[in-house]
N, C-alpha and C positions, 0 to 999 in steps of 0.2 A: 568616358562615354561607352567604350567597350565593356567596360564591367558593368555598368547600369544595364546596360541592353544582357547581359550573360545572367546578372541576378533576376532579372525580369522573366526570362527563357526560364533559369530552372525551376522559377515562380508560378508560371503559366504550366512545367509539367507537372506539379505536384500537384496544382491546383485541376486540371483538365485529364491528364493521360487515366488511358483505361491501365496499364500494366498497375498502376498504383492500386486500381479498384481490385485486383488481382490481384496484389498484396497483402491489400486489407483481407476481403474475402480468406482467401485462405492462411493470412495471419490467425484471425479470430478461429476459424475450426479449429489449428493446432491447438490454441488456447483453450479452447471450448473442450475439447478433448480429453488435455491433462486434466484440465477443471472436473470433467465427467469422468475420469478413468477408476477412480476408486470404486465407484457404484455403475459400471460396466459389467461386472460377476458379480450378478444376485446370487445373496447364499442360497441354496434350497435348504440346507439340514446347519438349524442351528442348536444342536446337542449342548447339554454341557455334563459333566462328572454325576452321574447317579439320575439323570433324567429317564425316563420309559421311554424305548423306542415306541413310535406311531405307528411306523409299518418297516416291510422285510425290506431288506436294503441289497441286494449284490451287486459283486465285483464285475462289473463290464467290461471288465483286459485284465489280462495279467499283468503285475507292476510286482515291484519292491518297495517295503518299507523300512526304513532307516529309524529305527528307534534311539534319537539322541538325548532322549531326557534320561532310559535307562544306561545306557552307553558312559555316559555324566556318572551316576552312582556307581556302575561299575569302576569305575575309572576311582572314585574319589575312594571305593572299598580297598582297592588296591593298593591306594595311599595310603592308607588308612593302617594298611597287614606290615607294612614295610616298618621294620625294626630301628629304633634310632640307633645312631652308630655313635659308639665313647671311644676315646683315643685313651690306651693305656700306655704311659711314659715310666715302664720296667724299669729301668736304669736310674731312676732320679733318686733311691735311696741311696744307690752305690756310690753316688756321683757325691751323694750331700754326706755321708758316712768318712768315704775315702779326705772330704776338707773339712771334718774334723779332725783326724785324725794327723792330717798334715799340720793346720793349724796349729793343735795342741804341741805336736813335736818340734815344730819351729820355736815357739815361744819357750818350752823347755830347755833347747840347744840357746838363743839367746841369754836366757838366766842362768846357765853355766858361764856361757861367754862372759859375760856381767862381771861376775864373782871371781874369773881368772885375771881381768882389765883393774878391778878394784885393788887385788895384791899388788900388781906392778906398779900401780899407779901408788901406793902407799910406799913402795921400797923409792921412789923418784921424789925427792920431797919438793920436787924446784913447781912439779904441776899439784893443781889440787882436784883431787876426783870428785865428779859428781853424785849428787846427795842420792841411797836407792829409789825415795820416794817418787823423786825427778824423774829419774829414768822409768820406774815405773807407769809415770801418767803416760811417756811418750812412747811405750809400747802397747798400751791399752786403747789408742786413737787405731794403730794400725792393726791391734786383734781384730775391732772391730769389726773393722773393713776387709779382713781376711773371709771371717767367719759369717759375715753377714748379718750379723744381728746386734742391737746393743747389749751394754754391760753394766749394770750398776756398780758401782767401786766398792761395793761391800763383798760383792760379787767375785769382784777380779783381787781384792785382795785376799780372800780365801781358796782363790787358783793358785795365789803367787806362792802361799802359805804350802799348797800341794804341790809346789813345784809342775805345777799345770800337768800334772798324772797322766801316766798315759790310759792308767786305768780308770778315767773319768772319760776320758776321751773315750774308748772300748766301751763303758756303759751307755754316753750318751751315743752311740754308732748302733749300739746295739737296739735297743729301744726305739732309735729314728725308724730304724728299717725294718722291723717288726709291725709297726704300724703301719707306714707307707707300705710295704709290700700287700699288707690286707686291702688295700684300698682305699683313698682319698678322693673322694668328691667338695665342691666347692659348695652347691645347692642339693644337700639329701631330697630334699621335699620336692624338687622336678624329677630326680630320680626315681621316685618310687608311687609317680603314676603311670610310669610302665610296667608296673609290681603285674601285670596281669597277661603283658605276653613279653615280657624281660628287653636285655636290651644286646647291641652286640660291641663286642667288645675287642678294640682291633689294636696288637700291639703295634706303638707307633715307630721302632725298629723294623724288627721285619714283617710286619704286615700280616700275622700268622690273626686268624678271628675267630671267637668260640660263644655261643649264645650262653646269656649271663641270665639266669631266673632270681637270686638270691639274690636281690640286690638291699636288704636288711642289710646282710652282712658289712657291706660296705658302708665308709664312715663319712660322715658329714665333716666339714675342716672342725666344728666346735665342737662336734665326738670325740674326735680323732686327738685334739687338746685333754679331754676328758678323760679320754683312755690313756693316755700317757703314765699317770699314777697307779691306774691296776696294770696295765701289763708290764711298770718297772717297779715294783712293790717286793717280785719277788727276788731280783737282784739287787735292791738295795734296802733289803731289811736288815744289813747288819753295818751299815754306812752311817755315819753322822748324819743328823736332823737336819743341819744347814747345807750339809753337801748334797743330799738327798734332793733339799728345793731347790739347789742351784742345775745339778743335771735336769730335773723334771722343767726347770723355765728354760733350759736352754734346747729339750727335744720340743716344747709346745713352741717356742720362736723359730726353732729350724721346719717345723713341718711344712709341707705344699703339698695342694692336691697333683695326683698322679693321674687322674681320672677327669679328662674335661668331653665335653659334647662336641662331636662335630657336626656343626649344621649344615656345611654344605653341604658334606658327602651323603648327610640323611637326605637332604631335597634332590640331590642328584638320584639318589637311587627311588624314591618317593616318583619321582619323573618319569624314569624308566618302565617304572612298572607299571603308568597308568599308559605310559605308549607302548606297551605291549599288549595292551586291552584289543581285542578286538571289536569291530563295530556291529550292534544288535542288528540284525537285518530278517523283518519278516518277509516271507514268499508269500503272496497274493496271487491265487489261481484264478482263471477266469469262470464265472459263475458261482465264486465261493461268498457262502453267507456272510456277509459282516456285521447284519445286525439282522434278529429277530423282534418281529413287532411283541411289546409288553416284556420285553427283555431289561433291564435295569442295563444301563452303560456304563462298561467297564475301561482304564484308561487301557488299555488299550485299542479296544473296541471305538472307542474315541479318536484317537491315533490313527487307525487306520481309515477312516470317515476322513479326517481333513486331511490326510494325505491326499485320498482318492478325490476331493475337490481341489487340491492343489494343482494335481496334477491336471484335472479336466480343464481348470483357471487359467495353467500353460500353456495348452494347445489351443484355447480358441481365444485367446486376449486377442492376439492381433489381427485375426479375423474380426471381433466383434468391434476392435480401435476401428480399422476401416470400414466395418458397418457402419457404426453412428456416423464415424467423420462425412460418410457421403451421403446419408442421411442428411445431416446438417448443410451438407454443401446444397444440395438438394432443395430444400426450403426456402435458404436463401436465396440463393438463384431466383428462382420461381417467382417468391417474392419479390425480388428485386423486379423483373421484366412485369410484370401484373398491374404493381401496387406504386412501385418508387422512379426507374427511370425515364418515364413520361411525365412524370409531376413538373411542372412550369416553376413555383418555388424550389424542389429540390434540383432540377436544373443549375442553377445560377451558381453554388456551391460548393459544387458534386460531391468531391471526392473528401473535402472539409465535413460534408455532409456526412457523408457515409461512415467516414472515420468518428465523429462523435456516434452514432447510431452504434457503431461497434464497443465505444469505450464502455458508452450506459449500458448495452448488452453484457459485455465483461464482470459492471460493478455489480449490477444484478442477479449475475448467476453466480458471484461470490458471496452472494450473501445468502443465497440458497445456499451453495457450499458448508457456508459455516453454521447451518440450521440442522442441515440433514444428518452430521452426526449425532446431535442433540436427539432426533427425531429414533434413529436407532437406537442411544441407553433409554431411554422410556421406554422403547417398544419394548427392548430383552428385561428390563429390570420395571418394575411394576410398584417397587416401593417407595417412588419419585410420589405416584398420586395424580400425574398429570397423562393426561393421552398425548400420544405423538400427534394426531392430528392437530390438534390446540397448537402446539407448536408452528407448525406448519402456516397454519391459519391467518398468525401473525408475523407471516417474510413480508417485508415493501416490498413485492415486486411492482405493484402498483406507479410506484416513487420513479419507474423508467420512462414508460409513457407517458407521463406527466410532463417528467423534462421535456420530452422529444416533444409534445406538442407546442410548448411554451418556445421551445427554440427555434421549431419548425415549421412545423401545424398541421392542426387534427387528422386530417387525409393520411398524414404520414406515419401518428401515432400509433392507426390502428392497426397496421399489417407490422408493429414493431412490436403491439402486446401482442399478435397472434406470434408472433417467433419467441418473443420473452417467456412468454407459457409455453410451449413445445418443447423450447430447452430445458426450463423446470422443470417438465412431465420429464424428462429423460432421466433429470438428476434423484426425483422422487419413482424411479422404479418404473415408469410408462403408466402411472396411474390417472386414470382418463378424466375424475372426479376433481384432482388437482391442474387439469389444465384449464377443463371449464371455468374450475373459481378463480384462479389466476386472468385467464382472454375476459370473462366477464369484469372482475371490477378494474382490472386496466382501462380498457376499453370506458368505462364509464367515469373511471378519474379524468382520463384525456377531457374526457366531453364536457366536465364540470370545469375542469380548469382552461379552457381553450380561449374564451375573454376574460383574463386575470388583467387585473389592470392595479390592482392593488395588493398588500403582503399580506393580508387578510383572508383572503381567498384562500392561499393554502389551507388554511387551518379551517374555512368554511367547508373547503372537498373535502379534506380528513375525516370530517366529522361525517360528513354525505356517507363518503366510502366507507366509514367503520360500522353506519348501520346497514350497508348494501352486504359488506362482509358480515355481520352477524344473520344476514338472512340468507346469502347463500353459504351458510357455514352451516345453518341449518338443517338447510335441503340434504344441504352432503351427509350431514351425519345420519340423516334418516336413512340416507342411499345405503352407505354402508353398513351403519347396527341395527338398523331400528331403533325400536325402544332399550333395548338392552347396553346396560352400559354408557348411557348417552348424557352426559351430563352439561348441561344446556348450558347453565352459568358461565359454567368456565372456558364453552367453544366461544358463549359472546364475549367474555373477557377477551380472550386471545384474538378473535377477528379484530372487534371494536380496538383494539390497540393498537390491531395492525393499518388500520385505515388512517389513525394520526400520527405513527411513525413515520407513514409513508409519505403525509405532510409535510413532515418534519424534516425527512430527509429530501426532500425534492426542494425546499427554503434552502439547503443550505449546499444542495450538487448545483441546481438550476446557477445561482450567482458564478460558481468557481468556473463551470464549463461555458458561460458566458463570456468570463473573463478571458480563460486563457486560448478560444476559439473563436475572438471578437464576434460575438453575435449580439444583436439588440435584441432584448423582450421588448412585450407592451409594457411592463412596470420600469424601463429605462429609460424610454420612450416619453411616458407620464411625466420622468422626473428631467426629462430633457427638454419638454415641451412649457415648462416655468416660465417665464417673461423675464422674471428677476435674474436665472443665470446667468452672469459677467459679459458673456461671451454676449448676449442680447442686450445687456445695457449699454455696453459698449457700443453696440450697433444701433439705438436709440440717440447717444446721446453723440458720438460722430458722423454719423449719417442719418439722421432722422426721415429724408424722403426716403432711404431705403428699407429703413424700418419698418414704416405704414404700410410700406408697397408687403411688406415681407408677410406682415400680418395679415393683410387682407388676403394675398394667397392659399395663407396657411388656412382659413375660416374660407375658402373658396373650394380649394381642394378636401377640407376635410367632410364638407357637405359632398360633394362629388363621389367619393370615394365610397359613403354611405349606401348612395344609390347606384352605383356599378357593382357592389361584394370585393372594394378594396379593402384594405388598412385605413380608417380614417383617419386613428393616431399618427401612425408612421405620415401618413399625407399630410397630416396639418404639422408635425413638427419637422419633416425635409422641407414643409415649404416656410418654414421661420430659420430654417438657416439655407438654403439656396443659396443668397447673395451676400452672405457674409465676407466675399475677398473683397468687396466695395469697403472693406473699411479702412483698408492702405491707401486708395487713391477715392475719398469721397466726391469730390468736386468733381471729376470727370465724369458723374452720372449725372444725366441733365435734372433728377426727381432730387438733386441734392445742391442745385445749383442756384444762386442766389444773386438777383438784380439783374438778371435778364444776362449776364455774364458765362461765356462758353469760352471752356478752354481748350476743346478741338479747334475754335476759327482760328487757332495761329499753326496748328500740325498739320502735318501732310495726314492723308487719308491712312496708310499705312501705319503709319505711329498709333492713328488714333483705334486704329483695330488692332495693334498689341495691346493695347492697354486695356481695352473691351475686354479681349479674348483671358488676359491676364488673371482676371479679375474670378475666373473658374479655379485655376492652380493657385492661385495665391489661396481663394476659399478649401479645396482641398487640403492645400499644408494649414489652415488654423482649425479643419476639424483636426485634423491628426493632435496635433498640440492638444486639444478640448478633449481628446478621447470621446467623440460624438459619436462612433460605431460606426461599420464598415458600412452599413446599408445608408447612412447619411452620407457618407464622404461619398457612397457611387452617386447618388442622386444628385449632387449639389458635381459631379464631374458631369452627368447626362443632361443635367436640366437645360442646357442650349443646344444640345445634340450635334450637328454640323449644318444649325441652320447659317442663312448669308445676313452677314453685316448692311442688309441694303441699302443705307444712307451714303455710309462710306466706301461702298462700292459705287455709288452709283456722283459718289463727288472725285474719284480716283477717275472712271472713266471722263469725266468731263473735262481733269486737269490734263490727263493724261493719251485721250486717246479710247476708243474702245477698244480696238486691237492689243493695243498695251496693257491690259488689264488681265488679269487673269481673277475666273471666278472664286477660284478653289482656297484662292487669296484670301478671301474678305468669307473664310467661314469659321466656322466654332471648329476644333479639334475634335469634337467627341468624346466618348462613343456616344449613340444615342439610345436613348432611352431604354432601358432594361425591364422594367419592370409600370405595372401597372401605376403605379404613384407616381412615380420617377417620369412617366408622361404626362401624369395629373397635374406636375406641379412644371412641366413645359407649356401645358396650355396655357394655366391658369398666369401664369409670367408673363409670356405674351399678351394675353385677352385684357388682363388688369392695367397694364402700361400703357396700350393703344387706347383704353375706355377711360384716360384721363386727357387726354388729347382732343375727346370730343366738345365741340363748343356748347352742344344745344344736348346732351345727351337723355333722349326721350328712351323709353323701353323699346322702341321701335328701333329707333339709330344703334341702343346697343344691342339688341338682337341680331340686327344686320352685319354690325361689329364682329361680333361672335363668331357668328355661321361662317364667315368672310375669312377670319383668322384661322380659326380651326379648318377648314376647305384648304388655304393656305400650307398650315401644316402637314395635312394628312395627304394633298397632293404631292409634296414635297417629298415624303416620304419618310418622314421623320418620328412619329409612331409606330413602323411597320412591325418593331421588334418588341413590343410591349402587348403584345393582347389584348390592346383594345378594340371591342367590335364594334359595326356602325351603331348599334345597339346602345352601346356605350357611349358614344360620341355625341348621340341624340340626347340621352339622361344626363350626360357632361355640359352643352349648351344649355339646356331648358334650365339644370342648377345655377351657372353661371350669369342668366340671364337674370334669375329673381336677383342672386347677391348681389349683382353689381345694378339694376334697375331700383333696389331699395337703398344702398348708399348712394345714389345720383339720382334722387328721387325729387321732385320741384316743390319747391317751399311758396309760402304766400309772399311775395314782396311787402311787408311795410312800410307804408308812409313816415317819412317823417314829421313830425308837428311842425304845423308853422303857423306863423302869429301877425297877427294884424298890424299894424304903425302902431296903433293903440296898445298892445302887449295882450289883444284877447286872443286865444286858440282859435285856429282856423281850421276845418275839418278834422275835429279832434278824434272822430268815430274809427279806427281804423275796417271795421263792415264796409263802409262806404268803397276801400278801394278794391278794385277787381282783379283777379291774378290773371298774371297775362295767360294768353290762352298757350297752351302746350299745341309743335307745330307735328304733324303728321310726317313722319318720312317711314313708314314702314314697306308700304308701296318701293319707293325709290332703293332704299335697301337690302329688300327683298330680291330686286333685279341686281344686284351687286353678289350676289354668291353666284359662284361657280361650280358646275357640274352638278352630282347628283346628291350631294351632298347640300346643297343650295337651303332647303326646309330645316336644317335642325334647330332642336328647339323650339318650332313651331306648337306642336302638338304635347 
């Protein structure tokens, strides 16, 4: 119980507190704000590269400017001069020369060794030495692997045949490091696109570096192969042909390059020098010319123009942010105390209210948002073909007011397009020509769509609006060019499309903020007001007296409401479901009771008014279930208001005692009546139940009827919170009186035939018989109203 009561509280503040309306409110300006902030700094000067100044332009303060585009090239020139760094590895000929000539020595001192092991082993006859061949292959596995390179066995037995020389060795030593020390590169061809400011060349011992221009001279690895034969040509021109090819394959398998790129150390020092770059900075004197009018514009002359709006854009953004913001706060406001919170509809809602009013506002000027850059490249670029006003011409804004009336109504929509256009005008620059056309066909969608009762309608205003918009698109453009430039077609194009977008889109927000704001249109209304709906057959086919009763209210109240300026949709289908919680205990309504059988005569009075009263809540929880919309479920909770159970009060106090009794007992919980319908369909509930009770019911009796119940009610006080004026109450009875005087209206009695002994017809004429005469109590009934209310209906 305590949590129901706590969700109920924070229910009642979200729904009622002003701090919320305070949230909203200045939620939406911040929102409005950002949304507006881009188009807050109108440019004045939109130059670009080679355009002619219009007029002299000076420096109004003195500033600095920071030239970062030139600053960039500097920077990348700088990169640019910085020399790639090559690591030169001096020492790799030594290194590779010095294990030749080990090698070769080793393998010579073993082929001695050999030749010593072979004697001994022949003077020993008990071992048998192995074969030279043998020993051979198993020193030519670890030549290999000494020397680094393979051997073909043609190869190594022409070493073996030279007793692996040490003067083969001394040639190929000599020849490796003759080439190597010239230079070896891996890639000649990256090398020698520095052919034009060289490279540097850093030994990779001791770090000593010398700028290198010549870099021909140095060998590519498959030059450096190629050179092999001329630069050992001339120390082995007096050498055997085969020994010849065998040093020359053995200096082209030994070379490596000595010369490789180092790329870090280039980017490290490529780094350095552009962070030594200083930054371009021009000085801007105060009163110095920046631009002469018929001057051609130069980048920098350019540069310094959006600097000086840059900087103007800094200092007064946040002045101009809280200019508009109070601007906008301003408006609302205003508008809100003038237009909205005296409205009796938006009353009931409030802050539900006002928060959708904000969301449509939101979606609206987002779609402005996303127009108005469009509306800027046509203006700067002209080879689109289409004018930014066209553009323009065709934003929904129309598509807000629309909703707002269809959820709301008319009264409300209009002070919602005058804000919806003012924000527009803000977001298009404060141009006065777009608020007009914007307040104008808002204002006139509202008005065309305000009794939609059908999905049709959208697309009939559309079409309205899109010729209202091709004719005030007209006026406009005349306003602005004249004849000049004015290309008529294509403003009606773009209005005329904007008038059924805004259809289009108002079909498809109006449902969704329906939904998720539980609000009822009249097109939900329409399709709720059906007979066939489950929820009414059911109530037909298990309660049928309460059915009828249901219907006739509904077709009672909806004439009523015609002639006060109610809802008469909303009134005739709150009053076909009203009594829908009668369908869990039907027989307990005496219109649903059968053969003269009451099933209060065995309860006490008390039970039989829980189950009356019951009959309210139970009907609440099955609109909920039916999803019948909020405005149903309050009218079908008001429609007894806190009137008194008078029967079973008045049988409590007989069992019980007067004193015993308390009144407050035997009434309806409430609340009563809210709204205009929501009392239409408490009269006509009352009026209709008691004018089946009449025996003789002449127009007169139920007129008396009437005045009698309604006096009843309104002394009670049981409409005081719905708006009804005596006005009203008068055009409410006089309605009441035809309905119910033409369903209770006196018929001719018929005779029935009757027949002679003989079997002939006996008064067969039914002319003959007379209707009974109808009896006068208007008089009598007349004196039965009380107070001054006593006439209604009369006149």
């Amino acid at each position: 119980m305590n949590i129901e009561k706590k969700n109920k509280a924070i229910k009642n503040f979200f729904a009622s507190s002003k701090s919320i309306r305070w949230f909203i409110l200045i939620g939406f300006t911040i929102i409005f704000t950002i949304i507006l902030y881009p188009t807050l700094i109108i440019t004045k000067h939109s130059y670009k590269l080679g355009d002619v100044a219009e007029r002299d332009i000076k420096a109004p303060k003195y500033f600095l400017i920071e030239d970062e585009e030139a600053e960039e090239e500097n920077r990348k020139k700088a990169a640019e001069e910085v020399l790639t760094v090559y690591d030169n590895n001096a020492s790799l000929s030594v290194k590779l020369s010095r294990n030749v000539k080990q090698v070769f020595a080793e393998m010579a001192d073993i082929f001695e060794a050999y030749k010593e092991n072979q004697g001994n082993a022949s003077s020993n006859k008990e071992i048998k030495p192995l074969s030279l061949n043998e020993k051979l292959r198993q020193l030519k596995e670890s030549f290999e692997e000494a020397i680094g390179i393979t051997v073909s066995d043609d190869a190594y037995k022409i070493l073996i045949e030279e007793k692996f020389s040490n003067n083969i060795a001394d040639l190929i030593s000599r020849i490796l490091t003759e080439i190597i020390n010239n230079g070896v590169v891996i890639n000649k061809d990256i090398l020698l696109k520095e052919s034009d400011k060289g490279i540097i060349l850093r030994d990779v011992e001791t770090k000593t570096e010398k700028v290198v221009y010549d870099l021909k001279s140095l060998y590519g690895l498959d030059q450096a192969k190629t050179m092999v034969r001329i630069v050992g040509q001339p120390m082995l021109k007096d050498m055997n042909y085969n020994l010849v090819n065998i040093i020359v394959d053995f200096v082209q398998k030994l070379i490596q390059p000595n010369i490789t790129q180092n790329t870090n150390e280039t980017e490290e020092r490529k780094k350095r020098a552009a962070a030594e770059i200083k930054p371009v900075i021009y000085k801007i004197k105060t009163g110095e010319m920046l631009l002469r009018e018929g001057e051609i514009i130069t980048k920098v002359q350019l540069l310094k123009l959006k600097n000086l709006q840059t900087q103007t854009k800094k200092e007064r953004i946040l002045a101009i942010s809280i200019g508009a913001a109070m601007i906008i706060l301003c408006l609302l406001i205003l508008t809100y105390i003038l237009h909205i919170k005296h409205n009796s509809r938006f009353a009931r809602n409030h802050n539900k209210n006002l928060m959708v009013m904000a969301c449509m506002l939101i979606i609206i000027l987002l779609f402005a948002r996303l127009f108005a850059p469009l509306s800027e490249v046509l203006n700067q670029n002209s080879s689109f073909g289409i004018s930014p006003s066209s553009i323009i011409f065709s934003i929904p804004i129309a598509s807000g007011a629309m909703t707002i009336c269809l959820l709301l109504c008319f009264n409300i929509a209009i002070p919602f397009a005058m804000v919806a256009a003012a924000c527009t005008t803000l977001i298009f620059q404060n141009r006065f020509e777009i608020f007009i056309y914007f307040l104008l066909n808002s204002a006139m969608a509202a008005y065309w769509i305000q009794n939609c009762t059908e999905r049709k309608v959208f697309i009939k205003t559309g079409l309205k609006l899109g010729l209202l918009n091709a004719v005030l698109s007209t006026a406009i453009s005349f306003y602005i060019s004249g004849f000049v430039d004015f290309k008529i077609l294509e403003v009606w194009a773009f209005a005329f499309m904007g008038g059924i977008v805004a259809g289009i889109v108002t079909t498809g927000i109006a449902p969704l903020i329906e939904i998720a704001f539980g609000y009822t249109t009249d097109i939900t209304l329409l399709e709720l007001a059906n007979l066939e709906r489950p929820i009414l057959r059911r109530l037909m086919i298990e309660a049928p007296g309460t059915y009828h009763h249901s219907v006739i209210v509904g077709n009672m109240v909806e004439a009523a409401a015609a002639e006060i300026g109610a809802n008469p949709l909303l009134a005739k289908t709150c009053g076909y479901y009203h009594d829908i919680g009668k369908i869990k205990k039907p027989l307990y309504f005496i219109e649903n009771q059968k053969n003269g059988r009451n099933k209060h005569d065995k309860l006490a009075p008390s039970m039989s008014k829980h189950i009356l009263v019951a009959h309210v809540k139970e009907g609440v929880e099955m609109a909920k279930q039916n999803k019948l919309g909020q405005v149903i479920i309050d009218t079908i909770r008001q429609h007894h208001g806190t009137n008194l159970i008078a029967y079973f009060y008045e049988k409590a106090k007989k069992q019980k005692g007067e004193d015993a009794v308390k009144v407050d007992d035997f009434r309806y919980p409430g609340p009563k009546p809210q709204t205009k319908e929501a009392g239409l369909v408490m009269l006509a509930d009352v009026v209709e139940a008691a004018s089946r009770t009449l025996d003789n019911p002449t127009p007169s009796r139920i007129q008396g009827l009437v005045q009698n119940l309604i006096n009843k009610v309104f002394s009670d006080g049981q409409i005081n919170n719905c708006e009804l004026t005596l006005k009203d109450l008068h055009k409410i009875a006089k309605t009441f009186n035809r309905i119910l005087s033409g369903i209770h209206h006196h018929r001719i009695d018929y005779p029935e035939k009757s027949y002679s002994k003989n079997g002939k017809v006996k008064d067969e004429s039914p002319d003959r018989q007379q209707a009974k005469r109808t009896q006068n109590f208007s008089g009598n009934d007349a004196e039965k109203g009380s107070g001054h209310l006593k006439r209604l209906g009369l006149s």
